[in-house]
C-alpha positions in Angstrom: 107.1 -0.3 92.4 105.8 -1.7 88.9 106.2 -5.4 88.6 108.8 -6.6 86.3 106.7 -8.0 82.9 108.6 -9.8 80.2 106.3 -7.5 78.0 109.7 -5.2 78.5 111.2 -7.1 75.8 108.4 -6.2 73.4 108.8 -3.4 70.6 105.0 -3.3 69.8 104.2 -0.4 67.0 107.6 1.3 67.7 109.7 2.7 64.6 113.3 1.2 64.1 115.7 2.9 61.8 118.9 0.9 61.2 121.3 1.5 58.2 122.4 -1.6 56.8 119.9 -3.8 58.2 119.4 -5.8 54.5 122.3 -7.7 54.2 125.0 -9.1 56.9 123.9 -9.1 60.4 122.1 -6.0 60.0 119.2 -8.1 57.8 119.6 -10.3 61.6 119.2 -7.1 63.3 115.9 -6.5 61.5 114.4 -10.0 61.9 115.1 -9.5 65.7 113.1 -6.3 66.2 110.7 -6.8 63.7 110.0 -10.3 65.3 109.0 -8.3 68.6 106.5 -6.1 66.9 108.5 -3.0 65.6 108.1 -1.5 62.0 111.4 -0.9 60.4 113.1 2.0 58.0 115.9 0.7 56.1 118.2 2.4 54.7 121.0 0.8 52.0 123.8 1.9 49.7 121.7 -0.6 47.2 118.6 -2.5 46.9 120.9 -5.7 48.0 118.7 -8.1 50.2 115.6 -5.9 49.9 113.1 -8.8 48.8 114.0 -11.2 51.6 113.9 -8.7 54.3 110.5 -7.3 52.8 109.8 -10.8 53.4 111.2 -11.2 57.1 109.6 -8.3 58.7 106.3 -8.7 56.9 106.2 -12.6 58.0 106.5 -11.1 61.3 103.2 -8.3 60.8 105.1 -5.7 60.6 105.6 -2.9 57.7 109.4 -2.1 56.4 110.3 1.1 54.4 113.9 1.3 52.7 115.5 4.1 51.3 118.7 3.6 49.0 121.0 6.4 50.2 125.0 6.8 50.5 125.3 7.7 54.4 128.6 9.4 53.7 126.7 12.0 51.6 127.1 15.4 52.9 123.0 16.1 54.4 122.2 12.5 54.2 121.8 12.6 57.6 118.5 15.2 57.4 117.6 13.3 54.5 117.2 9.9 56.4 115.5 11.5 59.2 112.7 13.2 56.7 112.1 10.2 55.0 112.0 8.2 58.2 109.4 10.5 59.7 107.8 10.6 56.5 107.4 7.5 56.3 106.2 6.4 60.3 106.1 10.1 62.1 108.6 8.6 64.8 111.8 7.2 65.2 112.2 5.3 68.5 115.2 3.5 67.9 118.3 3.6 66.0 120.8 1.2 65.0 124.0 2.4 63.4 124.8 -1.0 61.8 126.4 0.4 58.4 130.4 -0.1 58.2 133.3 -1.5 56.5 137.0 -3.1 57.0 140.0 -2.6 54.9 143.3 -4.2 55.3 146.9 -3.7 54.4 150.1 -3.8 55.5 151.0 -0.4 57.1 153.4 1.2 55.2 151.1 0.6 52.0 147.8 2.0 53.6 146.5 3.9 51.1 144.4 7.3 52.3 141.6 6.9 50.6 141.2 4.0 52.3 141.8 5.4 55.9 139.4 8.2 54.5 136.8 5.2 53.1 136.6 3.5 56.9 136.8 6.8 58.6 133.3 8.2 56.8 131.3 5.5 57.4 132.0 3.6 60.4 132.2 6.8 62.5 131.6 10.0 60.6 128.2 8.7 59.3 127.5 7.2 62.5 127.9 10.9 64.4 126.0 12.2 61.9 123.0 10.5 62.1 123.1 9.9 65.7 123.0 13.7 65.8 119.8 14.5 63.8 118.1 11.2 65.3 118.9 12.2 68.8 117.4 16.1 68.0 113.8 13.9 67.5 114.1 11.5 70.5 114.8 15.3 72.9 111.5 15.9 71.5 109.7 13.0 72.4 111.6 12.5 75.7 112.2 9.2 74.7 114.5 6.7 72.6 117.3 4.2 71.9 120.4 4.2 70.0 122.4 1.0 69.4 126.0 1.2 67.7 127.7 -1.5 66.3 131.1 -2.1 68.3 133.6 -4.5 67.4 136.0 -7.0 69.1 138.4 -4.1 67.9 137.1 -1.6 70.4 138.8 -3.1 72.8 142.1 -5.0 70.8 144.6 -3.6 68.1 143.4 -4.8 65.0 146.7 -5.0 63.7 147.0 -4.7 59.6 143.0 -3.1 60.2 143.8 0.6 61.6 141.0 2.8 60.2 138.9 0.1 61.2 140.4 -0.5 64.6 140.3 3.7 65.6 136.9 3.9 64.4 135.3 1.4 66.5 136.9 2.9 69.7 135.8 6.1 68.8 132.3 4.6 68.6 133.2 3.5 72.0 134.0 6.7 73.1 131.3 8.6 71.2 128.5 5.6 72.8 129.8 6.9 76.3 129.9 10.6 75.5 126.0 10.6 74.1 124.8 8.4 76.8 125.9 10.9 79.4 124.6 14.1 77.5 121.0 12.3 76.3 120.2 10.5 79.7 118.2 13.3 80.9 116.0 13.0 77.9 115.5 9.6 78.7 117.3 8.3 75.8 119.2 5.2 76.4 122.6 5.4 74.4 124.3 1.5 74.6 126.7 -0.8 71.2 126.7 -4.1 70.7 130.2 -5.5 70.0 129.9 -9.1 68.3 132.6 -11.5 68.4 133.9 -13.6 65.7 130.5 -14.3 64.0 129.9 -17.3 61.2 128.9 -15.2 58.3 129.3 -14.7 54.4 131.7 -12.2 55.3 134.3 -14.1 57.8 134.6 -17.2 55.3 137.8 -16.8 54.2 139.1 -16.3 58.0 137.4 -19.4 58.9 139.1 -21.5 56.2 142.3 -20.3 57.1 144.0 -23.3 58.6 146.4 -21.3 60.9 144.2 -18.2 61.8 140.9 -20.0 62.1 142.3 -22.3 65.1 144.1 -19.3 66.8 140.7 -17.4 66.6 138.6 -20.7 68.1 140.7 -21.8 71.0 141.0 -18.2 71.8 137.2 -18.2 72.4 136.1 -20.1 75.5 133.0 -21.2 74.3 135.2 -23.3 71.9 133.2 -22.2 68.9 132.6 -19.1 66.5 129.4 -17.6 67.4 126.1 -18.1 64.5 124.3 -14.4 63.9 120.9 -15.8 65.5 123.0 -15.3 68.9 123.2 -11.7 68.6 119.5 -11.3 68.1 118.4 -11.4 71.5 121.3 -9.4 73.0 120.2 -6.2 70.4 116.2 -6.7 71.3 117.4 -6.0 74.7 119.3 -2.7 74.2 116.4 -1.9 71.9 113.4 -2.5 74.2 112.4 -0.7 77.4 113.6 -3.8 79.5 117.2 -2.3 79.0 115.9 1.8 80.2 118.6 1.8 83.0 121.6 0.7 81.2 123.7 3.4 79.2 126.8 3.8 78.4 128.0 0.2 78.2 129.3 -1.8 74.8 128.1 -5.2 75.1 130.0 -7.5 73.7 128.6 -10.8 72.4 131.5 -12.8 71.8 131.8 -16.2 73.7 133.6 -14.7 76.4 136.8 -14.2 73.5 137.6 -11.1 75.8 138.5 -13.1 78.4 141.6 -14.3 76.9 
């Protein structure tokens, strides 16, 4: 039996494609693998947070591509995957980090919205999966990471596009694992908890909401992006090649409760 080597953890010369992975906690997502030694292809709605990711992964020795591409484009999917191979000749890993939230009350939903959500948190996500995974049979080898959500698990109440489309990325994480684990392709999310970011200002400010949200979490504290890093270098690197299936969440154990 081959000794265990914290080398597992590396991603030395292998090719990450994320979407999303210039702005949020995808740019954090980028840092991570790029920090263990994998080049990355980006791809992005816009050129938002290009320059300081260029400069993140190539302070780490690494090379980053980015393409600027609407994933809910009918064929954006084979485009992505030509450019990617293009660009590095292999993709070992994927990270389906692109999505959004809207919110309204639910008799005012409007469809488009429901339509909006619907496209890219999951529709995108299949998508893509699909033509990466037809590269990974071929090399007998690969990862794919999806971005969960506390609302995999929970309602999301006033949130429903957003709510059904991360539990069918829960579903869809379980269903791809079992049907690419002969290929040796490791099919895994990552569900974050209530992260401090940009994005989740407003919730934190709220004077009501904000408390509710912390003393639910037993760690007693909302959780900084840096603490997701280490969690998506795992699912990404061959130290995790006997875990599929699974949503880990990274949440301060907010589950619990």
């Amino acid at each position: 039996m081959a000794e265990f080597s914290i080398n597992s953890f590396e991603l030395t010369d292998k090719v990450v494609l994320i979407t999303g992975g210039a702005s949020g906690l995808g740019r954090y997502y980028t840092q991570a693998v790029s920090r263990v030694g994998a080049d990355v292809f980006v791809v992005s709605y816009d050129d938002k947070g290009w320059d300081e990711t260029r400069a993140d992964v190539e302070a780490n020795g690494r090379r980053v591509v980015f393409l600027k591409q609407d994933i809910t484009e009918p064929g954006a999917a084979k485009v992505i995957v030509e450019k990617a191979l293009e660009a590095f000749g292999r993709i070992d890993v994927l990270i389906n980090n692109a999505g959004m939230q809207r919110r309204h009350d639910l008799v005012d939903f409007p469809d488009e919205d429901w339509k909006a959500v619907i496209d890219l948190n999951l529709n995108a996500l299949y998508y893509l999966s699909h033509e990466v995974a037809k590269v990974m049979i071929k090399q007998n080898s690969g990862k794919i990471v999806n971005i969960g959500s506390m609302q995999s698990y929970r309602a999301g109440k006033f949130i429903y596009p957003y709510a059904a489309s991360k539990h069918a990325v829960m579903g869809l994480t379980r269903a791809y694992a079992d049907a690419l684990a002969p290929h040796n392709i490791q099919v895994n999310g990552l569900a974050p908890g209530y992260i401090n970011t940009p994005m989740t200002k407003a919730l934190q400010e709220d004077p009501v909401r904000s408390v509710e949200i912390r003393e639910h979490i037993p760690a007693g504290h909302w959780g900084e992006p840096k603490e997701l890093m280490g969690a998506m270098v795992f699912l990404c690197s061959a130290a995790s090649d006997y875990v599929t299936g699974v949503m880990l969440p990274v949440d301060g154990g907010y589950l619990l409760r």
